[in-house]
mmCIF file of the N, C-alpha and C atoms, coordinates in Angstrom:
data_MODEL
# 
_entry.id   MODEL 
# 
loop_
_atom_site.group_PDB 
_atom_site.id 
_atom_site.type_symbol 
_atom_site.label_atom_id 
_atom_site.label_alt_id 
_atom_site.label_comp_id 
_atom_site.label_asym_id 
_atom_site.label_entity_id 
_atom_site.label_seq_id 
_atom_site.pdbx_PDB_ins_code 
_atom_site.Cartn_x 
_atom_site.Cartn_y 
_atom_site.Cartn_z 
_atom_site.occupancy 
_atom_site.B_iso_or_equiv 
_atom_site.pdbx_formal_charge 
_atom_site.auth_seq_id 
_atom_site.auth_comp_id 
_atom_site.auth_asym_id 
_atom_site.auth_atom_id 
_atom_site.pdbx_PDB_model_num 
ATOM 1   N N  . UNK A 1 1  ? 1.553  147.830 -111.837 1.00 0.00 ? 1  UNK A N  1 
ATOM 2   C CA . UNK A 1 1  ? 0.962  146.499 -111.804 1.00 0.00 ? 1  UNK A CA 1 
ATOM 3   C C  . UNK A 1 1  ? 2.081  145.455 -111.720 1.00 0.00 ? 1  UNK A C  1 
ATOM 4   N N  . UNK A 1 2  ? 2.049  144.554 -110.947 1.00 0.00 ? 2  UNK A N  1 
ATOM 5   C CA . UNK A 1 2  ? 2.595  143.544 -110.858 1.00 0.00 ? 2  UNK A CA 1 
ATOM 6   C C  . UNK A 1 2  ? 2.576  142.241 -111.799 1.00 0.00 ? 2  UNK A C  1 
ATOM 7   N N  . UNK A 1 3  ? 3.128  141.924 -112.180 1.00 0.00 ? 3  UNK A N  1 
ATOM 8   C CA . UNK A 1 3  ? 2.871  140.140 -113.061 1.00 0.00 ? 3  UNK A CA 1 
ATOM 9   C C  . UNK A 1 3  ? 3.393  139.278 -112.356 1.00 0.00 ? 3  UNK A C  1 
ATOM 10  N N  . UNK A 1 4  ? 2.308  137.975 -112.882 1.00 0.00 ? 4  UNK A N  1 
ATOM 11  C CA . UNK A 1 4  ? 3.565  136.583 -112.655 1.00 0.00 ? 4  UNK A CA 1 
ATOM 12  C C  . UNK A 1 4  ? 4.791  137.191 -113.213 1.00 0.00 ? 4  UNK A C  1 
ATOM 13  N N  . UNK A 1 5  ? 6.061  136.306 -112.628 1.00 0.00 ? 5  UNK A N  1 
ATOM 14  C CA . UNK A 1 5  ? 7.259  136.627 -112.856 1.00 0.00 ? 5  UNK A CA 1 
ATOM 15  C C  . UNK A 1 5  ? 8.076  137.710 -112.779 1.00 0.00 ? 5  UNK A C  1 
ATOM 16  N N  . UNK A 1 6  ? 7.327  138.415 -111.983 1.00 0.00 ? 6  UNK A N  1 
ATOM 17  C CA . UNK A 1 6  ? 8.141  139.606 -111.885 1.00 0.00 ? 6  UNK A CA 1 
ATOM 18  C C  . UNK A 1 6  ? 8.800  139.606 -110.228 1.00 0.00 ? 6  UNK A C  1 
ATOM 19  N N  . UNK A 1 7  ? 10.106 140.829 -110.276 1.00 0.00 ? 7  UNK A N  1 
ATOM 20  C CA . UNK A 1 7  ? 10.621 140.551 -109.251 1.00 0.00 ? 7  UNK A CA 1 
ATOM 21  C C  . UNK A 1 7  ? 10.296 141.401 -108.309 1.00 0.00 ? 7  UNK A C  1 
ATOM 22  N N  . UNK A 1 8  ? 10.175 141.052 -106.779 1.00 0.00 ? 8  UNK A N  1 
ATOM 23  C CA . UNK A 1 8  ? 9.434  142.371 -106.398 1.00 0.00 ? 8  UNK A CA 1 
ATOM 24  C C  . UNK A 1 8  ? 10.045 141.618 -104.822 1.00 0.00 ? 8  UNK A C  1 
ATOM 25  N N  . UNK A 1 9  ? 10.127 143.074 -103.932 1.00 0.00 ? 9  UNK A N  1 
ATOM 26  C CA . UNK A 1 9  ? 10.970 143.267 -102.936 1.00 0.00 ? 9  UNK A CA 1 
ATOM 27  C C  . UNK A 1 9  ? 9.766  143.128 -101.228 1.00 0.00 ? 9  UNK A C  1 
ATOM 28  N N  . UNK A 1 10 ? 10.377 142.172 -100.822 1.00 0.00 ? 10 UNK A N  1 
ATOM 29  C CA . UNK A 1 10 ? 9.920  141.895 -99.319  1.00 0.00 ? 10 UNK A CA 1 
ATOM 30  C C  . UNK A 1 10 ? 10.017 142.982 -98.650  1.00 0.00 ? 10 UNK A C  1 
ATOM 31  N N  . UNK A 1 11 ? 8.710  143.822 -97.936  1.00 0.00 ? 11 UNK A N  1 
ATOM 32  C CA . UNK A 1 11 ? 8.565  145.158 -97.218  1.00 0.00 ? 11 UNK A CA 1 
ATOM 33  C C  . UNK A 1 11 ? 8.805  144.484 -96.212  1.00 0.00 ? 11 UNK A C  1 
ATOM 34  N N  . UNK A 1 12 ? 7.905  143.358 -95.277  1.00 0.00 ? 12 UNK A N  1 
ATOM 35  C CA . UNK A 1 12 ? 8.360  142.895 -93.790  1.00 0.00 ? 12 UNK A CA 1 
ATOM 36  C C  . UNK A 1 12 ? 8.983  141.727 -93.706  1.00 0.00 ? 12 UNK A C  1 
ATOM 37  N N  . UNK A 1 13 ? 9.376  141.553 -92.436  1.00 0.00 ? 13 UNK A N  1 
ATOM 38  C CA . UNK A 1 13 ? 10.184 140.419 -91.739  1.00 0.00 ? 13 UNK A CA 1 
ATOM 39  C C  . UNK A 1 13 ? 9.055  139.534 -91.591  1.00 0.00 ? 13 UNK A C  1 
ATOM 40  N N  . UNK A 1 14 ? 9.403  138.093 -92.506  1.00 0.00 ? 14 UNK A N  1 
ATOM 41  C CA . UNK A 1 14 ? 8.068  137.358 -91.714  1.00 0.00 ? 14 UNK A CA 1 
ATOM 42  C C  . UNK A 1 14 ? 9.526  136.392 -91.199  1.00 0.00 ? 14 UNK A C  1 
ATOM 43  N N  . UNK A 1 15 ? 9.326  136.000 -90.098  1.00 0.00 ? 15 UNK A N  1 
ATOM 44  C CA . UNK A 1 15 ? 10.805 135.158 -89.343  1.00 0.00 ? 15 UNK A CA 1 
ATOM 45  C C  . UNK A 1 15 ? 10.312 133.335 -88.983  1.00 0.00 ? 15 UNK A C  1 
ATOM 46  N N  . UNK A 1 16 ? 9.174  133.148 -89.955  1.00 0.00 ? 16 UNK A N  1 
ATOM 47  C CA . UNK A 1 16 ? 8.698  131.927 -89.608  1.00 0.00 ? 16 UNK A CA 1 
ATOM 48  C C  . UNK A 1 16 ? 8.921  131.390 -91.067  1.00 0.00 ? 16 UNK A C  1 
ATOM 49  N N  . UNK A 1 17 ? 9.537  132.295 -92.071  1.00 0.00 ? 17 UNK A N  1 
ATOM 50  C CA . UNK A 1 17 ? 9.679  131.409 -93.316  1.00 0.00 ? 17 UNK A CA 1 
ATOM 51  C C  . UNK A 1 17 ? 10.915 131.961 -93.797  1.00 0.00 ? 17 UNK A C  1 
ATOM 52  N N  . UNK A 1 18 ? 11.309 132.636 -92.443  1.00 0.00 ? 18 UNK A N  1 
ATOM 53  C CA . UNK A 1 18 ? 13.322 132.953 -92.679  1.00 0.00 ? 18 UNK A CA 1 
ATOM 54  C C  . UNK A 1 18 ? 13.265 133.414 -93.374  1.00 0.00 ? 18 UNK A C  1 
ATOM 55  N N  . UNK A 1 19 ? 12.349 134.602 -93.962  1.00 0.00 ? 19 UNK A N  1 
ATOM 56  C CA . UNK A 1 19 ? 12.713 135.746 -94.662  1.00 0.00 ? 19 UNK A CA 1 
ATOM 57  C C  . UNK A 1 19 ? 12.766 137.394 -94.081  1.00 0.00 ? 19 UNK A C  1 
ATOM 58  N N  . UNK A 1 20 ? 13.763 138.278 -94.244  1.00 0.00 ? 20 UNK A N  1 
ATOM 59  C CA . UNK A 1 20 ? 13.598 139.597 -94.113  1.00 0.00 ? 20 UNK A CA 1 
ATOM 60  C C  . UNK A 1 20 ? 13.300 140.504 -94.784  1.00 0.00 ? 20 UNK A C  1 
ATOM 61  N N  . UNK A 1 21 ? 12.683 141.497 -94.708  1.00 0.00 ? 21 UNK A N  1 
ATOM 62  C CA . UNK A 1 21 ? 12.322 142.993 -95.326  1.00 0.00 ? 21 UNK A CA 1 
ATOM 63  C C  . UNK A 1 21 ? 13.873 143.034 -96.026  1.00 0.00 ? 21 UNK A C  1 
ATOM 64  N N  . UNK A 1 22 ? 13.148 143.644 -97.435  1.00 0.00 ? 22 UNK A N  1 
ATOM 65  C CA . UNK A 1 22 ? 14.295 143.471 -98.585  1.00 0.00 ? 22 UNK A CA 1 
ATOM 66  C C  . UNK A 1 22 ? 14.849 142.569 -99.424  1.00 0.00 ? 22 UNK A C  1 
ATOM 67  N N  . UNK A 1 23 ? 14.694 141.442 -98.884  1.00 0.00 ? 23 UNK A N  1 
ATOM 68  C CA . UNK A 1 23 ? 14.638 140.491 -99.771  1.00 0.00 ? 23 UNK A CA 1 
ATOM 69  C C  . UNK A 1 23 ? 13.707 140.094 -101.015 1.00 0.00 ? 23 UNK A C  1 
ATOM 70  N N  . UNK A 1 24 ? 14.319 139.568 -101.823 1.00 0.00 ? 24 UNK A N  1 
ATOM 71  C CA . UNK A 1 24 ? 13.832 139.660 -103.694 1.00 0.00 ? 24 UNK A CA 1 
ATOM 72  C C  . UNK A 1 24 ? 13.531 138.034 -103.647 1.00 0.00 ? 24 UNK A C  1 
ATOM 73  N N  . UNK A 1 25 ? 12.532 138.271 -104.277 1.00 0.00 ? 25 UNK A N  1 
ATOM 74  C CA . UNK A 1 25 ? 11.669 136.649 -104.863 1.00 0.00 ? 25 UNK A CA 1 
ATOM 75  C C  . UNK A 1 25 ? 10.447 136.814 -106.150 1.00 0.00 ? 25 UNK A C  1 
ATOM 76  N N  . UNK A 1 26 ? 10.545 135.730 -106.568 1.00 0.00 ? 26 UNK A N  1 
ATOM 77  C CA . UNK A 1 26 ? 9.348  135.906 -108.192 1.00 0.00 ? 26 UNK A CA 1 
ATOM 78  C C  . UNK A 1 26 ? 8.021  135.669 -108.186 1.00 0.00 ? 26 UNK A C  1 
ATOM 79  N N  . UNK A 1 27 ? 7.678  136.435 -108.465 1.00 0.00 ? 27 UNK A N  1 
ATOM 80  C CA . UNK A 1 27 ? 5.606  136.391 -107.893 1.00 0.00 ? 27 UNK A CA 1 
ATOM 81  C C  . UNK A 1 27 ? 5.779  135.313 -109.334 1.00 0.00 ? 27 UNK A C  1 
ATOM 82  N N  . UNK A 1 28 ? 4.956  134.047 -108.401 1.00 0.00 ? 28 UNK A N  1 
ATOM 83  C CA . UNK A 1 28 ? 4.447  132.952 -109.826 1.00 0.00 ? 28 UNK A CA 1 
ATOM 84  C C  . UNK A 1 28 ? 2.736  132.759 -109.564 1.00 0.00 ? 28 UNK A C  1 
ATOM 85  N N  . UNK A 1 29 ? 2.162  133.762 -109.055 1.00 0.00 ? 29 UNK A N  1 
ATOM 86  C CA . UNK A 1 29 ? 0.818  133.392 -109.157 1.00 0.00 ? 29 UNK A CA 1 
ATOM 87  C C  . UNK A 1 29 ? 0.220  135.057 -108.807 1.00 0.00 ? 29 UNK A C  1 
ATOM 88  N N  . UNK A 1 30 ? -0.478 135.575 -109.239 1.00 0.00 ? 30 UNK A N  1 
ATOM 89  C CA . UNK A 1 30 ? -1.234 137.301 -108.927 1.00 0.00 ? 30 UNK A CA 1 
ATOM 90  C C  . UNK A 1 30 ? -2.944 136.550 -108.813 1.00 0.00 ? 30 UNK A C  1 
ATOM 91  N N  . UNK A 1 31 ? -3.055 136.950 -107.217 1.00 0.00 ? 31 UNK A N  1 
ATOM 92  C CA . UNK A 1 31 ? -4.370 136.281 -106.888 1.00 0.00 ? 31 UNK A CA 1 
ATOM 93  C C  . UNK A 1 31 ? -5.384 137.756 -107.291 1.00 0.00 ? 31 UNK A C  1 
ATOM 94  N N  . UNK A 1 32 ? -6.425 137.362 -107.531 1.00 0.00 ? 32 UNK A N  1 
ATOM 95  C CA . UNK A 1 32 ? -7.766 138.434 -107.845 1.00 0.00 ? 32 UNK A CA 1 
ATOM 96  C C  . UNK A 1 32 ? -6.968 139.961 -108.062 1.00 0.00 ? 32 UNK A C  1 
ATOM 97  N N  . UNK A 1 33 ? -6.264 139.984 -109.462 1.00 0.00 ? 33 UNK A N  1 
ATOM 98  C CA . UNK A 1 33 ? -6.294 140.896 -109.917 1.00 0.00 ? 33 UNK A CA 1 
ATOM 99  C C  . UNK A 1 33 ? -5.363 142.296 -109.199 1.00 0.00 ? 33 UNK A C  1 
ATOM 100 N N  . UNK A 1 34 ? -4.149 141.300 -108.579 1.00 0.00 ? 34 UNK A N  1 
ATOM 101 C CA . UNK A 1 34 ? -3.462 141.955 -107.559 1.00 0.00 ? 34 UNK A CA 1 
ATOM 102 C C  . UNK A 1 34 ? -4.047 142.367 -106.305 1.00 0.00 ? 34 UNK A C  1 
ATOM 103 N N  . UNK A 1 35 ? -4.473 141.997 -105.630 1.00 0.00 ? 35 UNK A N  1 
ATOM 104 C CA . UNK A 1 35 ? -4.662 141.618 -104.045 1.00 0.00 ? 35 UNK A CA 1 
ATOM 105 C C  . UNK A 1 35 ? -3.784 141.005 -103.219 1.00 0.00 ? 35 UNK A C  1 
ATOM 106 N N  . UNK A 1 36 ? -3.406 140.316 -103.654 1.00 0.00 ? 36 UNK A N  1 
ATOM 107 C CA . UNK A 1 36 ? -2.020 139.571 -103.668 1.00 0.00 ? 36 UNK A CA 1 
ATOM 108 C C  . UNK A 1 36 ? -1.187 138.627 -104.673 1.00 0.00 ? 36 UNK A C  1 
ATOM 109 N N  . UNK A 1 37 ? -0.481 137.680 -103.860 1.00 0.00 ? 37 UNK A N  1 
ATOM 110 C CA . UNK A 1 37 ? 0.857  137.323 -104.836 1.00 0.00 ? 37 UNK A CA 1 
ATOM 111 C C  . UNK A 1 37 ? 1.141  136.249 -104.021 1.00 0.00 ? 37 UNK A C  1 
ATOM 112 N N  . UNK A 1 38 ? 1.275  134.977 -105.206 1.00 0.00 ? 38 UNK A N  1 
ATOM 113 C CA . UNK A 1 38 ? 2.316  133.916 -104.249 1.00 0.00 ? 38 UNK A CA 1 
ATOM 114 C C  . UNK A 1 38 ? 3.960  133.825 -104.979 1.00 0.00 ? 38 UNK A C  1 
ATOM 115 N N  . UNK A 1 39 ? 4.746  134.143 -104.074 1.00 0.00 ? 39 UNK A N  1 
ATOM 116 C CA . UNK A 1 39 ? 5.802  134.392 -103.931 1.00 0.00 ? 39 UNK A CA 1 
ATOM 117 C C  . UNK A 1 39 ? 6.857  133.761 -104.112 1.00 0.00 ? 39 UNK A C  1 
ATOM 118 N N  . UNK A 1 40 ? 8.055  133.338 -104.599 1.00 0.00 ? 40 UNK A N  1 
ATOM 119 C CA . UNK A 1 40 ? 9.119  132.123 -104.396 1.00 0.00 ? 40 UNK A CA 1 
ATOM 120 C C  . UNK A 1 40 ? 10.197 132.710 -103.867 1.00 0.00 ? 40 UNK A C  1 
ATOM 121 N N  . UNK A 1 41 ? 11.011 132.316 -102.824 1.00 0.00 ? 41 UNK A N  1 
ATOM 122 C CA . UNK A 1 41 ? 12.143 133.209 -103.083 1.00 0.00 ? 41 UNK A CA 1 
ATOM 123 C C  . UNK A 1 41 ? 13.219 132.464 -102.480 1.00 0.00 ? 41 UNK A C  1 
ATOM 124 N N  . UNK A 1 42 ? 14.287 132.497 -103.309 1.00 0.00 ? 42 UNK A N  1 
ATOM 125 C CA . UNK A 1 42 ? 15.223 131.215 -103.526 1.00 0.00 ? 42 UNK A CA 1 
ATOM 126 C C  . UNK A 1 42 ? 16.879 132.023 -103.256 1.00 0.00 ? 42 UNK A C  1 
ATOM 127 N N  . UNK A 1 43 ? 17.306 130.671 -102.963 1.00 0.00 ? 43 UNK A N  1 
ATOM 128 C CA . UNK A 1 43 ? 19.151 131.355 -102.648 1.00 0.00 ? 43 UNK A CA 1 
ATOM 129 C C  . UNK A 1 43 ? 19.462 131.937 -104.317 1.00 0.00 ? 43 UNK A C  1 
ATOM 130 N N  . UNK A 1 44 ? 20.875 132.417 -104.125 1.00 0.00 ? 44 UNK A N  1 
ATOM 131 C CA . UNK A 1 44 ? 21.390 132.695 -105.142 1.00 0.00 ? 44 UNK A CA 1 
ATOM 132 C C  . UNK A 1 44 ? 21.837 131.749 -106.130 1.00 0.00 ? 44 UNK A C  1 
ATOM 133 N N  . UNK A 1 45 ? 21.377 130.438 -105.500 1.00 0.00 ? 45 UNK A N  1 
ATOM 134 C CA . UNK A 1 45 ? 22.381 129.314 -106.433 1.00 0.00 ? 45 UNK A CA 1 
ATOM 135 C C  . UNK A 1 45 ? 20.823 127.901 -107.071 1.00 0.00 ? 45 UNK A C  1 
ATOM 136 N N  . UNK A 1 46 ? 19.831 129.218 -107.015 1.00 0.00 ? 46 UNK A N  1 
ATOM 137 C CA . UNK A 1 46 ? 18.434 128.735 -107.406 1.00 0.00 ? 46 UNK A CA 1 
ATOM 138 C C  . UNK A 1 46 ? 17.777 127.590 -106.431 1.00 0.00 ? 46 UNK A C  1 
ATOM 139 N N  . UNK A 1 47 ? 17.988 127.156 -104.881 1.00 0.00 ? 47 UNK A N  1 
ATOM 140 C CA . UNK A 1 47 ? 17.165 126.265 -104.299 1.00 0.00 ? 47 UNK A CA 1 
ATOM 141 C C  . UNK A 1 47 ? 16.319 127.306 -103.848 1.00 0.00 ? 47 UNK A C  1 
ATOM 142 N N  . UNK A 1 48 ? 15.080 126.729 -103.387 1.00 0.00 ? 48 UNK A N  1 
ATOM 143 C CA . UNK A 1 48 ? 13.741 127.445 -103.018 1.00 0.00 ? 48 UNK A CA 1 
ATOM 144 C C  . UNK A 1 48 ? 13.725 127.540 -101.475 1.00 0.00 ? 48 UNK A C  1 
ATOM 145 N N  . UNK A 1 49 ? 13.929 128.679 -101.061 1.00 0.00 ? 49 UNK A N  1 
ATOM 146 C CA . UNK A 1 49 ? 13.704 128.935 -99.651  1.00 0.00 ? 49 UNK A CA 1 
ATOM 147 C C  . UNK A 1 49 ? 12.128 128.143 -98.777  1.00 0.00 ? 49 UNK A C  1 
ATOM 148 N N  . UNK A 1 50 ? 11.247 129.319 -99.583  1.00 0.00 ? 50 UNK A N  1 
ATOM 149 C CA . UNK A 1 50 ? 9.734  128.819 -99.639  1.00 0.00 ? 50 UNK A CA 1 
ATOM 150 C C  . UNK A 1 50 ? 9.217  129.574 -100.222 1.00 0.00 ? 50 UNK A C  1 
ATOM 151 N N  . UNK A 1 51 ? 7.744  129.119 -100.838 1.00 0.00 ? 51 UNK A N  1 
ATOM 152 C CA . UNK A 1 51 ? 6.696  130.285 -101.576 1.00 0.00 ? 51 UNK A CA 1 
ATOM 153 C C  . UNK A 1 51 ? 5.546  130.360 -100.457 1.00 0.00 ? 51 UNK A C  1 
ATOM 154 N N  . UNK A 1 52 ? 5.430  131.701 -101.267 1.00 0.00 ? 52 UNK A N  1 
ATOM 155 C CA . UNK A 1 52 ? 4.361  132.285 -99.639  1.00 0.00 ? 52 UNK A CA 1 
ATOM 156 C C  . UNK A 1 52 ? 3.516  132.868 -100.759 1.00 0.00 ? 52 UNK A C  1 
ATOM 157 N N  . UNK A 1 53 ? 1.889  133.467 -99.403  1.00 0.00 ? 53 UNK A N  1 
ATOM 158 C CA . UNK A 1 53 ? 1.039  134.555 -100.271 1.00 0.00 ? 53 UNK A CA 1 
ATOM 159 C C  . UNK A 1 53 ? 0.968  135.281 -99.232  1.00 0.00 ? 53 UNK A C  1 
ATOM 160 N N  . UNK A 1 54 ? 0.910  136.382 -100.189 1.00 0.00 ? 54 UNK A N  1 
ATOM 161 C CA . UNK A 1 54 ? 1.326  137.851 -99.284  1.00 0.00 ? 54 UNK A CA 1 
ATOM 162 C C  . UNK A 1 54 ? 0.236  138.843 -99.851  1.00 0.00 ? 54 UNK A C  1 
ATOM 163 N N  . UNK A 1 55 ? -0.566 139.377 -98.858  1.00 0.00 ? 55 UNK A N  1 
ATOM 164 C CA . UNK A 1 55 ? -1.179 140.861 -99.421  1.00 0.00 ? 55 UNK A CA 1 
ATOM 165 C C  . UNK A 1 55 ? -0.153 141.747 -100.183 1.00 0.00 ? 55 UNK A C  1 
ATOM 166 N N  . UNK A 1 56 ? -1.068 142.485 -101.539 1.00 0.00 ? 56 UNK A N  1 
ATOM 167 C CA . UNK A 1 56 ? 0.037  143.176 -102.475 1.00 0.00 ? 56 UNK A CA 1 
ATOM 168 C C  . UNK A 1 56 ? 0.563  144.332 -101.347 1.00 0.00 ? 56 UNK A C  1 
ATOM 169 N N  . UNK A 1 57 ? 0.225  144.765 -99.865  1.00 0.00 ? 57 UNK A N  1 
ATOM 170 C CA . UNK A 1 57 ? 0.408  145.839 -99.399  1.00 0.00 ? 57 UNK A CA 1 
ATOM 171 C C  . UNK A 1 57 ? 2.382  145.055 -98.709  1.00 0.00 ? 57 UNK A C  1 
ATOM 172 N N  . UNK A 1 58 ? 2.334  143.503 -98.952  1.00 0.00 ? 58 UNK A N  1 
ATOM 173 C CA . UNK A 1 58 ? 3.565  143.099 -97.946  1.00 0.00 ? 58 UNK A CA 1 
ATOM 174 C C  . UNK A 1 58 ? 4.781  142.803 -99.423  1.00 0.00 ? 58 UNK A C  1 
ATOM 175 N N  . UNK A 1 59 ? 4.848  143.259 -100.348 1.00 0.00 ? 59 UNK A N  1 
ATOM 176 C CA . UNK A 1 59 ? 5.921  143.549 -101.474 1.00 0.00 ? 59 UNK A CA 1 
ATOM 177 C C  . UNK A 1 59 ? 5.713  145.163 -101.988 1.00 0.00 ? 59 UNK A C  1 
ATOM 178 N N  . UNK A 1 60 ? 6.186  144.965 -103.350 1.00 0.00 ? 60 UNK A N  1 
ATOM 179 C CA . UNK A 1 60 ? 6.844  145.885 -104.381 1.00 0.00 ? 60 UNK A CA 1 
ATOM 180 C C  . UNK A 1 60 ? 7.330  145.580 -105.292 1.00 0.00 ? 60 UNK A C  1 
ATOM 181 N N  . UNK A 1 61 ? 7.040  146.516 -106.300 1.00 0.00 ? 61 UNK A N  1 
ATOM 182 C CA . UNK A 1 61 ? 8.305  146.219 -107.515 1.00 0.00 ? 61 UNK A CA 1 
ATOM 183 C C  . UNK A 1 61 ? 9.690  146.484 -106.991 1.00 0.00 ? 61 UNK A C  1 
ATOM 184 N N  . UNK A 1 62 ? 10.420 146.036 -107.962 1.00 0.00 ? 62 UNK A N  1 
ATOM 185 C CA . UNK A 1 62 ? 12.034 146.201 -107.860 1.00 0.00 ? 62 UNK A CA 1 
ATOM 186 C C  . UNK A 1 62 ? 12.373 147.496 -108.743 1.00 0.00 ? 62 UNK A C  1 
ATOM 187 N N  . UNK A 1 63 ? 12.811 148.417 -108.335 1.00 0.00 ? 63 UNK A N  1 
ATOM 188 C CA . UNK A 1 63 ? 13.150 149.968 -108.669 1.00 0.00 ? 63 UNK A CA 1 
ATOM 189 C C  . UNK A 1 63 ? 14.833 149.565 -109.720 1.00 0.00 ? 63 UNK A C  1 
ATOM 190 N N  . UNK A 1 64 ? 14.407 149.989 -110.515 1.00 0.00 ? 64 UNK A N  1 
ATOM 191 C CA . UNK A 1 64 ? 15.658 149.787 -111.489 1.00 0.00 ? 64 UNK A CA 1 
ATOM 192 C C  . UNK A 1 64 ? 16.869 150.187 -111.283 1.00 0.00 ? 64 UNK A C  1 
ATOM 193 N N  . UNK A 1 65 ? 16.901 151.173 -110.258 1.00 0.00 ? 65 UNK A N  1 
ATOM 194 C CA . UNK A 1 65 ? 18.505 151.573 -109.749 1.00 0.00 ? 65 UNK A CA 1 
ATOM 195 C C  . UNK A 1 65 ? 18.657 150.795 -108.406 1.00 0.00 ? 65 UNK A C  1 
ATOM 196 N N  . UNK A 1 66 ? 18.296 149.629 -108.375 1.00 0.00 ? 66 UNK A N  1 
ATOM 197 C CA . UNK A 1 66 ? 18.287 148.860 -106.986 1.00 0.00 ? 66 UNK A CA 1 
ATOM 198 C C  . UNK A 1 66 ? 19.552 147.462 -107.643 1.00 0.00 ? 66 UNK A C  1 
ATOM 199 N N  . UNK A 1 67 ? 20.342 147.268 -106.124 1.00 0.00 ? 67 UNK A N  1 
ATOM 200 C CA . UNK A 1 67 ? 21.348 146.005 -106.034 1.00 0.00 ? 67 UNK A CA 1 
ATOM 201 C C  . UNK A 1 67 ? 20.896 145.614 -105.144 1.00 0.00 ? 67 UNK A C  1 
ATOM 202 N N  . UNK A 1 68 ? 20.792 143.688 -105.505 1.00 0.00 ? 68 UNK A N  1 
ATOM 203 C CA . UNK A 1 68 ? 20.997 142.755 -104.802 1.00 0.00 ? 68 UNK A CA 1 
ATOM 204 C C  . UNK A 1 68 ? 21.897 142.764 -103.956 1.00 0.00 ? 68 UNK A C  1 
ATOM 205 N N  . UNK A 1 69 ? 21.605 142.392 -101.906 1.00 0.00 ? 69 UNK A N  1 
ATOM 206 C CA . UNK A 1 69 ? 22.342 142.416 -101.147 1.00 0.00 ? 69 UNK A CA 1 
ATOM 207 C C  . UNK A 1 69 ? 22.353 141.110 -100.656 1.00 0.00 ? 69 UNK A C  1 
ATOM 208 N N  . UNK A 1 70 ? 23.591 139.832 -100.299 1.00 0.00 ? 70 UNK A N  1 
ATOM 209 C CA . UNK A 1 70 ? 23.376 138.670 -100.449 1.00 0.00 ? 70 UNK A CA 1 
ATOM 210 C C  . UNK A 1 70 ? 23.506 138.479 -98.673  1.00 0.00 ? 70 UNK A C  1 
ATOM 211 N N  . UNK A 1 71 ? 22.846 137.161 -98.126  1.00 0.00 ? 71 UNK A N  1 
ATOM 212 C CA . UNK A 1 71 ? 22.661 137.194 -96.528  1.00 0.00 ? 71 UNK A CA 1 
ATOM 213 C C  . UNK A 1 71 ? 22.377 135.830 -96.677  1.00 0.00 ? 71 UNK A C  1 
ATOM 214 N N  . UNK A 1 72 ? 23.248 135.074 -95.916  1.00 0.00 ? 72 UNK A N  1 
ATOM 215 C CA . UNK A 1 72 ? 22.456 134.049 -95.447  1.00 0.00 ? 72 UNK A CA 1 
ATOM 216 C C  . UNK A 1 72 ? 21.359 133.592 -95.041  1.00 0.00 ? 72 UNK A C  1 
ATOM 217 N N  . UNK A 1 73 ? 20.880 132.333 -95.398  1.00 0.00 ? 73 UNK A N  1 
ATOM 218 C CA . UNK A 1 73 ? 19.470 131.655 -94.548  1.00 0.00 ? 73 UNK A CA 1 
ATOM 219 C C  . UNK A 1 73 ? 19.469 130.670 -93.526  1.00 0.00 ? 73 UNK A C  1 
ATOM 220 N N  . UNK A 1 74 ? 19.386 130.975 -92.246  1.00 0.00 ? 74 UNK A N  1 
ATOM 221 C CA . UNK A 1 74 ? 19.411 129.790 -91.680  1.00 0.00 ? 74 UNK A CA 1 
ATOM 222 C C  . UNK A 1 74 ? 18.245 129.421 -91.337  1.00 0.00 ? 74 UNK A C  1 
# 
């Protein structure tokens, strides 16, 4: 199960809100009981890229033997 605030990992490329598959952001809203999730996902130096809602099928949890890989946003 997913919560608000938890961190959970971008499965696809959406390229209209400059994000890629793999990228980490904080679910701040779990719509109907996990169906989905609205999303934040911010540089490393805390500004907000954008928040999105995503079917729970377009994330994941974050697997505890997992590292942050850092990439620019343009």
């Amino acid at each position: 199960m997913i919560d608000e605030l938890d961190l959970v990992v971008l499965k696809r490329d959406l390229p209209a809100e400059r994000l890629a598959a793999g990228d980490v952001g904080t679910v701040v809203l779990v719509h109907r009981h996990g169906e989905g999730y609205e999303v934040e996902f911010t540089t490393l130096s805390g500004d907000t890229v954008t928040v999105v809602t995503l079917d729970a099928a377009d994330v994941r949890p974050v697997e505890p033997r997992e590292i942050v890989h850092a990439r620019a946003v343009r």
